[in-house]
MILOKE-451563 format. One record per residue: x, y, z of N, C-alpha, C in turn; residue in one letter. Coordinates in steps of 0.1 Angstrom, whole numbers, m for minus. Example, Ala and Ser with C-alpha at 12.3 -4.5 7.8 and 13.67 -1.06 7.14 Angstrom:
<torvexs>
    nu    nv    nw   cau   cav   caw    cu    cv    cw kemar
   132   m57    78   123   m45    78   132   m33    78     A
   128   m22    71   137   m11    71   129     0    79     S
</torvexs>
This chain:
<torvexs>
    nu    nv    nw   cau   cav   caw    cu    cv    cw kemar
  m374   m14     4  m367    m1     2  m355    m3    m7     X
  m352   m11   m22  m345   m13   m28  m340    m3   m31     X
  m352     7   m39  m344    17   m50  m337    26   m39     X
  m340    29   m23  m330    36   m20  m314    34   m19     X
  m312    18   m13  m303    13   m16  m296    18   m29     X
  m303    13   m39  m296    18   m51  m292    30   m53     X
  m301    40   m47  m292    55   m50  m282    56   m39     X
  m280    50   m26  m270    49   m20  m260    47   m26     X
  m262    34   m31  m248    30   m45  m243    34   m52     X
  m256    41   m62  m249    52   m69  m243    65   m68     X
  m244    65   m53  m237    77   m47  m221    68   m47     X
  m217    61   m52  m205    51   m47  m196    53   m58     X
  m206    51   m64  m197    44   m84  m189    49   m91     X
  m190    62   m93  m182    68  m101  m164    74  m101     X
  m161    67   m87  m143    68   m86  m139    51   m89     X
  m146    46   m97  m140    32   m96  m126    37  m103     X
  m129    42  m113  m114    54  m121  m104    60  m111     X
   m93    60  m117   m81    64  m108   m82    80  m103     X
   m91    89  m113   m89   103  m107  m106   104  m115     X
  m112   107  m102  m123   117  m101  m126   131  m103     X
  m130   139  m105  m135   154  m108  m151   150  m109     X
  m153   163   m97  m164   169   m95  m171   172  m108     X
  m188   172  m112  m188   179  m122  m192   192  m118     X
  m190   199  m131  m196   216  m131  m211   218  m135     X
  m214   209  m137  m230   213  m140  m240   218  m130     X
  m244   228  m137  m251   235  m126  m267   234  m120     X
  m268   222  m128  m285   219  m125  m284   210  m118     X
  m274   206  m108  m278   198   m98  m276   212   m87     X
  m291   207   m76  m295   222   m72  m284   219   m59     X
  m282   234   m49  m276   236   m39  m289   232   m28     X
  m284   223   m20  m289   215   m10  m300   227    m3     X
  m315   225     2  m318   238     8  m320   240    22     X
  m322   243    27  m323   249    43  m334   240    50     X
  m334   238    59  m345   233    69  m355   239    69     X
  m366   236    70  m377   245    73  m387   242    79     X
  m402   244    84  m410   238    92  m415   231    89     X
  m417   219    79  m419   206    78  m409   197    89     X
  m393   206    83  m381   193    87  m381   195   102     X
  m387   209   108  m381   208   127  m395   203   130     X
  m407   205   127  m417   196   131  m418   180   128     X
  m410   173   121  m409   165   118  m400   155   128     X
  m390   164   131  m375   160   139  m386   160   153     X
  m391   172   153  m392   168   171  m403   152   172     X
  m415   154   164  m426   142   164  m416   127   164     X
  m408   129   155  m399   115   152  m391   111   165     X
  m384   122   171  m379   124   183  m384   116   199     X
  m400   127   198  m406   121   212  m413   108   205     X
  m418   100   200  m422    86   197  m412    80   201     X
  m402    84   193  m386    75   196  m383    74   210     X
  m381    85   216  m379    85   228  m390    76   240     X
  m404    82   235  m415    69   245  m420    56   242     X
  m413    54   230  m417    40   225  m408    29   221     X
  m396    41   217  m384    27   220  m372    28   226     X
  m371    42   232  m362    45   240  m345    37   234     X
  m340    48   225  m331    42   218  m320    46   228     X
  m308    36   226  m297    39   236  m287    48   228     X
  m286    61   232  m276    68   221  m256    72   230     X
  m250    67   223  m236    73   229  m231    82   218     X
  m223    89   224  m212    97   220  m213   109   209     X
  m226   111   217  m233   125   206  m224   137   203     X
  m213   138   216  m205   148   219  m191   145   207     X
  m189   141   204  m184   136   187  m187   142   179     X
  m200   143   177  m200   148   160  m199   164   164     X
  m196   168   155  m189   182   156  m204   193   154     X
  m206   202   163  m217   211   162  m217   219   151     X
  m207   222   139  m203   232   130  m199   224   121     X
  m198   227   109  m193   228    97  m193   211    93     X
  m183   210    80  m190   201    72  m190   187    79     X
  m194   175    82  m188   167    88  m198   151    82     X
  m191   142    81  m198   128    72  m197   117    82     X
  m211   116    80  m215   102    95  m214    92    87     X
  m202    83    87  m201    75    81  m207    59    90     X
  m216    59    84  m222    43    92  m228    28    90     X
  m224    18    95  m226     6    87  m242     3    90     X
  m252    m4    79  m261    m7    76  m271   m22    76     X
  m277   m23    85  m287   m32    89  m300   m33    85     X
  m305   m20    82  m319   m20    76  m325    m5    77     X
  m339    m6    71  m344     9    65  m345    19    77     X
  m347    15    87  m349    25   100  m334    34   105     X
  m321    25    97  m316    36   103  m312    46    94     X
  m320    48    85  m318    67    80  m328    74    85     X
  m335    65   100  m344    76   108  m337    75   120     X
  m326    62   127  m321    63   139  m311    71   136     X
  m298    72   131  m290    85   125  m297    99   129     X
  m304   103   120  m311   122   123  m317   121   135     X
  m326   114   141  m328   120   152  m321   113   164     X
  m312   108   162  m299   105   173  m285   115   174     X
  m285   119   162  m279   130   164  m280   150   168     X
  m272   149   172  m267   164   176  m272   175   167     X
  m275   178   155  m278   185   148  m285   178   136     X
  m286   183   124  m294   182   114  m285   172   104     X
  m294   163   104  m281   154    90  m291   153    79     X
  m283   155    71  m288   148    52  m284   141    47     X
  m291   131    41  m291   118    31  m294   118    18     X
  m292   109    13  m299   106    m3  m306   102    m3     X
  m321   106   m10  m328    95   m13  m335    98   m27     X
  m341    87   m33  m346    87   m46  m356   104   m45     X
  m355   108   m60  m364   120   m65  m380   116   m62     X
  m381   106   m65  m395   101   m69  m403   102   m52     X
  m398   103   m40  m404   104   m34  m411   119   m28     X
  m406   127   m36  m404   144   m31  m416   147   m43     X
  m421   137   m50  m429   144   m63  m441   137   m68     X
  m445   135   m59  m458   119   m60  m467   133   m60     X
  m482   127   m60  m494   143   m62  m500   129   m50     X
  m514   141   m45  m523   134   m36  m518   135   m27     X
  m527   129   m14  m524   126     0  m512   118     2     X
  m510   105   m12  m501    98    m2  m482   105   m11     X
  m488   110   m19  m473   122   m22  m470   135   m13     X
  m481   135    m6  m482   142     4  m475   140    13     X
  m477   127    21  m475   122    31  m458   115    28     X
  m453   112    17  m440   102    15  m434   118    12     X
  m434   132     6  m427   145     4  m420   143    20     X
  m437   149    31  m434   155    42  m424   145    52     X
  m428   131    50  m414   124    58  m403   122    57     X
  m400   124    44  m388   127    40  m377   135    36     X
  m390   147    40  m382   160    43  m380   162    56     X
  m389   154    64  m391   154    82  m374   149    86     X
  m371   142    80  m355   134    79  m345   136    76     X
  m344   149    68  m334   154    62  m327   152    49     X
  m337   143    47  m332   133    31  m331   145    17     X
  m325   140    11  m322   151    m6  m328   140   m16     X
  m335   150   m25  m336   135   m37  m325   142   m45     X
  m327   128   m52  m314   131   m61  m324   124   m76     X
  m318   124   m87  m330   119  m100  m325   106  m100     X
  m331    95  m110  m327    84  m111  m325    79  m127     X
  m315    74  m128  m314    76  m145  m301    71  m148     X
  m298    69  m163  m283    58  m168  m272    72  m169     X
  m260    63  m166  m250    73  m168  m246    86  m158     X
  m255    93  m161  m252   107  m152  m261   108  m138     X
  m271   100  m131  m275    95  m121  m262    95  m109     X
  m249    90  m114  m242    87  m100  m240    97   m99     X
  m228   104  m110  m222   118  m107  m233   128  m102     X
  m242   126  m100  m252   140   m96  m257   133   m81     X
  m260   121   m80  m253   116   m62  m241   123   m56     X
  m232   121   m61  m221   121   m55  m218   138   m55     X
  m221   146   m65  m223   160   m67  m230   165   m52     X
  m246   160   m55  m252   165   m41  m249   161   m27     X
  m238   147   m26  m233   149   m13  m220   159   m11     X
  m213   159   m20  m204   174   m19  m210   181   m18     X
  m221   184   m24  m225   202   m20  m235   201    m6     X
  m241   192     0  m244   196     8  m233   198    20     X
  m217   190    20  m207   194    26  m200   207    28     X
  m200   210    13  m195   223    10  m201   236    17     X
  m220   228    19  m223   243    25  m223   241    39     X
  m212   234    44  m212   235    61  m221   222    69     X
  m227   212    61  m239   209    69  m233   189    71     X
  m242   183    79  m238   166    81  m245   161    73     X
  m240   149    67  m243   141    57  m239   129    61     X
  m251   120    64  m246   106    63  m247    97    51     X
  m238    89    53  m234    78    43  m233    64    45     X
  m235    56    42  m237    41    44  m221    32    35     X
  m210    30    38  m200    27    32  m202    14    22     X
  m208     6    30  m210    m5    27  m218    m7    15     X
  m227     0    12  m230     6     3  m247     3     0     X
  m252    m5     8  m262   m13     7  m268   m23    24     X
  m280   m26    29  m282   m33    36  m274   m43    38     X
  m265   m49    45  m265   m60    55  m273   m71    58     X
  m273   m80    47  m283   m89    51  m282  m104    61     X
  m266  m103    61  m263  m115    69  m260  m109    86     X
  m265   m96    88  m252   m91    99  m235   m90   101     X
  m230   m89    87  m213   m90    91  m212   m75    85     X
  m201   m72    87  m200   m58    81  m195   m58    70     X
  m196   m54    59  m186   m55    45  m178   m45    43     X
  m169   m44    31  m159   m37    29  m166   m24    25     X
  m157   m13    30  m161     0    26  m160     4     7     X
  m167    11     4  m170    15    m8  m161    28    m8     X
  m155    32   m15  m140    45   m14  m150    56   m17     X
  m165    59   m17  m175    72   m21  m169    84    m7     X
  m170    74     3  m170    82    14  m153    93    20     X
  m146    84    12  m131    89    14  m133    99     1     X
  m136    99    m6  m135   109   m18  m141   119   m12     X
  m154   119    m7  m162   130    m3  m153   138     8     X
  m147   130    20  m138   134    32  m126   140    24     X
  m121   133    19  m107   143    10  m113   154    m2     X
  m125   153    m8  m126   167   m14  m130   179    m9     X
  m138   175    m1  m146   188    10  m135   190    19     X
  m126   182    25  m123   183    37  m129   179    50     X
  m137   178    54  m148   174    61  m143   163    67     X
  m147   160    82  m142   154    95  m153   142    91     X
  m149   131    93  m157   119    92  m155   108   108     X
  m175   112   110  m174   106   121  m180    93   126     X
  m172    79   127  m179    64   126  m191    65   133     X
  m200    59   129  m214    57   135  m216    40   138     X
  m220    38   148  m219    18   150  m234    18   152     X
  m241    12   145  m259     4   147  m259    m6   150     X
  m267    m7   165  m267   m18   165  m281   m25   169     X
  m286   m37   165  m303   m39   169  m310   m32   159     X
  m308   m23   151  m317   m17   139  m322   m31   130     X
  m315   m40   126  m317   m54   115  m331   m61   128     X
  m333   m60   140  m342   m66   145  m357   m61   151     X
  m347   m43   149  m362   m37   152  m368   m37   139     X
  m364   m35   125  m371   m37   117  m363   m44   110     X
  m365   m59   105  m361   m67    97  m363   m63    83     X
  m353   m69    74  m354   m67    57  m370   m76    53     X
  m378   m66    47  m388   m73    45  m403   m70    55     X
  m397   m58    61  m408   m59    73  m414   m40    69     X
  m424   m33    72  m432   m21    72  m433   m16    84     X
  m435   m25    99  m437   m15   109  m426   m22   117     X
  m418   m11   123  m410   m14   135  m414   m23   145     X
  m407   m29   151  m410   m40   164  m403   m33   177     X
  m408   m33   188  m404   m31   199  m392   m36   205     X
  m379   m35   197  m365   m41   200  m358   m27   207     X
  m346   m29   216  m337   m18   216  m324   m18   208     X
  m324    m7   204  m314    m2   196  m303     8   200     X
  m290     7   197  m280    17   202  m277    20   189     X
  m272    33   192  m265    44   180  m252    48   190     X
  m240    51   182  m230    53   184  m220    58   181     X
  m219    73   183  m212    84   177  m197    81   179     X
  m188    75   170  m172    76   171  m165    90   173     X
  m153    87   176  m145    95   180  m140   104   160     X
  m142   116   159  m140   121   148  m124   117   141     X
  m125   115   128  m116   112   122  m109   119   109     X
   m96   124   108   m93   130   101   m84   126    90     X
   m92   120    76   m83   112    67   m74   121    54     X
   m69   135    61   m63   137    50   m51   135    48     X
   m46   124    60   m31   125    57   m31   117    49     X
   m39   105    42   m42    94    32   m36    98    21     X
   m35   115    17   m33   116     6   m42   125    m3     X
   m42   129   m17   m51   143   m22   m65   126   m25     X
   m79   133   m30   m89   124   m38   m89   117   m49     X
   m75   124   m54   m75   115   m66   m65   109   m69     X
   m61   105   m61   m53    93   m53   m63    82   m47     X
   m65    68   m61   m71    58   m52   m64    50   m46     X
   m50    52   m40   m47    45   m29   m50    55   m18     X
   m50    69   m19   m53    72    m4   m70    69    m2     X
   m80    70   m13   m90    64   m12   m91    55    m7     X
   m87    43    m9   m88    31    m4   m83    28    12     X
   m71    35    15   m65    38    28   m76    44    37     X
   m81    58    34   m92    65    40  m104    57    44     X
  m107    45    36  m116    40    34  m116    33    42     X
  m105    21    46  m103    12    56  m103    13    67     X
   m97    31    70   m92    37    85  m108    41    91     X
  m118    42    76  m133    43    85  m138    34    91     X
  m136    20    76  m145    12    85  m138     1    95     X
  m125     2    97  m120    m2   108  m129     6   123     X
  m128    16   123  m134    27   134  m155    21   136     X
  m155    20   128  m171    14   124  m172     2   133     X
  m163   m10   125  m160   m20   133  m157   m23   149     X
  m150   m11   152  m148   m11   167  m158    m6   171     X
  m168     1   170  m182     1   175  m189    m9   178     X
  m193   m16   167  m200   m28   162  m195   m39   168     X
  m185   m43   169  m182   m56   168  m185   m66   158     X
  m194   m60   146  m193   m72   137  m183   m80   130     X
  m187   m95   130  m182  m100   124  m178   m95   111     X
  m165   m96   105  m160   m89    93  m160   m98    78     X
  m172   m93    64  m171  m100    57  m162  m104    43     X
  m155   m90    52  m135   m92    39  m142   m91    27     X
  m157   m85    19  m156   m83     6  m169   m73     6     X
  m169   m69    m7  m179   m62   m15  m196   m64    m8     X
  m205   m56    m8  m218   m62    m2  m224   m63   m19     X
  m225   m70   m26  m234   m69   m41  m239   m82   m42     X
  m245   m80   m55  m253   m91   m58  m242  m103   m68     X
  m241  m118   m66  m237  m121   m75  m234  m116   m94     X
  m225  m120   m99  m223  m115  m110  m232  m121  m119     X
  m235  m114  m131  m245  m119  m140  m237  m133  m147     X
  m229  m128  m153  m225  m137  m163  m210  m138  m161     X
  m205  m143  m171  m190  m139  m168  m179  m129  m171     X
  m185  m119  m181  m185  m107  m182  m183  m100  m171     X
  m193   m94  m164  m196   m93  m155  m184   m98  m143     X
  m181  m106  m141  m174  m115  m132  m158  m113  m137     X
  m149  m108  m147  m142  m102  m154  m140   m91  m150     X
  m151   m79  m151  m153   m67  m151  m143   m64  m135     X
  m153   m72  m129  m152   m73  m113  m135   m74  m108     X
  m130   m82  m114  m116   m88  m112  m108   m76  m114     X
  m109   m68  m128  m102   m56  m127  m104   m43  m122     X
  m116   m40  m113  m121   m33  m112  m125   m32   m97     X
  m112   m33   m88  m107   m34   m72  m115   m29   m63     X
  m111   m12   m64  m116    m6   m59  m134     0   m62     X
  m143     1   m53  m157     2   m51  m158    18   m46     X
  m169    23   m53  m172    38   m46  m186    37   m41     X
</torvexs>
């Protein structure tokens, strides 16, 4: 499940710059409503969950029953943008690649309806204007009142430590306004390992933080209150977790030394 990762990321990218703006364009669509795919979906994903792996959930009483709010949560593997939605309290949305909302046949059939069963948004995939239309559609699905989770870290976890926060998630909490609430996973990396297709019979806890409010950090386009916002999440993350802390970026080595340059000037991560 790379390319999701990747649109994860590129929901990240675009405040590496000191001041961000929203764009105005209007063809990225307004997030849409639930419907009977997504509540028949939620409950079937629900009772399986419930009689087959009996997830341990805390502190559901956290996330806020109204208005906009960002489950900010650290990442182990592909299962938990299914442990997130139906461990929580109400309806959450995610990113995921366009391409799976537009396949024809049975099996575009079947990758549409799961993914709308989950709450997921596509977003397009493409150079350049790809991120800002990520980061566009997790504002707007804020804007219209609703939960949106986010992966800080910006990418799977492949060693189990937690890595540094990516500043996407503080931009999003200081433009919307919107209450950001730590999410801790824990056991997801074992019920389904990197590299694996069907879940294993492990237990898993989900773990709703106590709500946080980063706007004393400062306005969004402010990358020091970004970066502040950013820390005060995944510090809160961490205290869930208990992970080991990996003090840097989750990426892939640099290509060249270009690359490895770029990196040096270019601090802050979204």
């Amino acid at each position: 499940m790379a390319d999701e990762e990747q649109t994860q990321r590129r929901a990240q990218e675009p405040s590496d710059q000191t001041t961000v703006e929203p764009s105005t364009d209007d063809t990225v669509s307004t997030p849409s409503k639930p419907g009977v795919v997504y509540y028949f979906g939620r409950a079937v994903l629900n009772t399986t969950a419930k009689l087959l792996y009996r997830p341990k959930i805390i502190g559901r009483k956290n996330v806020p029953k109204r208005g906009p709010v960002i489950l900010a949560s650290n990442h182990l593997s592909f299962i938990d943008s299914i442990a997130i939605p139906i461990s929580a309290p109400r309806r959450v949305q995610f990113l995921a690649k366009s391409d799976y909302f537009t396949g024809g046949g049975l099996k575009g059939w079947v990758s549409r309806t799961f993914f709308t069963s989950i709450g997921a948004v596509g977003v397009e995939r493409g150079v350049g204007q790809a991120a800002q239309e990520a980061l566009d559609q997790g504002r707007r699905i804020l804007e219209s009142g609703e939960a949106f989770a986010i992966y800080p870290e910006g990418t799977r976890s492949l060693d189990g430590r937690l890595y540094r926060g990516r500043t996407g998630v503080a931009w999003l909490a200081l433009t919307t306004g919107a209450t950001v609430v730590p999410v801790g996973l824990i056991g997801t990396d074992d019920l389904m390992p990197v590299g694996t297709t069907i879940p294993k019979f492990k237990p898993v806890t989900v773990i709703f933080g106590e709500p946080i409010d980063v706007s004393h950090h400062g306005p969004a386009t402010s990358g020091r209150a970004r970066r502040k916002a950013t820390d005060e999440i995944m510090a809160a993350i961490h205290a869930l977790t208990g992970q080991e802390l990996a003090n840097a970026y989750n990426e892939s080595p640099p290509a060249d030394t270009v690359e490895r340059i770029k990196r040096a000037f270019r601090p802050e991560r979204l």
